[in-house]
C-alpha positions in Angstrom: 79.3 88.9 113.1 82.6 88.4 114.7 84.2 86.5 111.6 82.9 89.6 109.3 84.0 92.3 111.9 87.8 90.9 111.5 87.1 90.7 107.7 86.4 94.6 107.7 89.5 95.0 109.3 91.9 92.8 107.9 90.3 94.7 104.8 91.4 98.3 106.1 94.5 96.9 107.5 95.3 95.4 103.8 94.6 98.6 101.9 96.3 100.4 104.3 99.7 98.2 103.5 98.9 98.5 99.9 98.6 102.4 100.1 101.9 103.6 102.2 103.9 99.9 102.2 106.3 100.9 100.0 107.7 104.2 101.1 108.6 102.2 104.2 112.1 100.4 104.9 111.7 96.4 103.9 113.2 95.4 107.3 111.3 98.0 109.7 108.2 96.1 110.2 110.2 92.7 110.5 109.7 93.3 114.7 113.2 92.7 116.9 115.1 89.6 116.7 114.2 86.8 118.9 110.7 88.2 119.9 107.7 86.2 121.2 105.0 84.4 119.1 101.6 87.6 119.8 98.3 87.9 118.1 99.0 91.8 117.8 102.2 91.7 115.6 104.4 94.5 115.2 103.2 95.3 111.3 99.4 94.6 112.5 100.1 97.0 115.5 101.6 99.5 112.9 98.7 99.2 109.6 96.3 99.5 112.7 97.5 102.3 114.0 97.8 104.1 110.9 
């Protein structure tokens, strides 16, 4: 159940990027320079939130 739960949204997440991912900047998503390693990246964070 978990392993489909995070398929259904990677899924959303993917269609999401697909949809709007290019009217956005190339670099925007790229997170700042020298950041830490996270689970919750900035472009998961972002398709997530949209």
């Amino acid at each position: 159940m978990k392993r489909m739960a995070g398929d259904l949204g990677a899924l959303c997440t993917r269609q999401a990027e697909e949809t709007f991912g290019a009217l956005l900047p190339a670099g925007l998503l790229s997170g700042p320079p020298g950041s830490r390693s996270r689970i919750f990246t900035v472009p998961v964070v972002f398709w997530t939130f949209l």
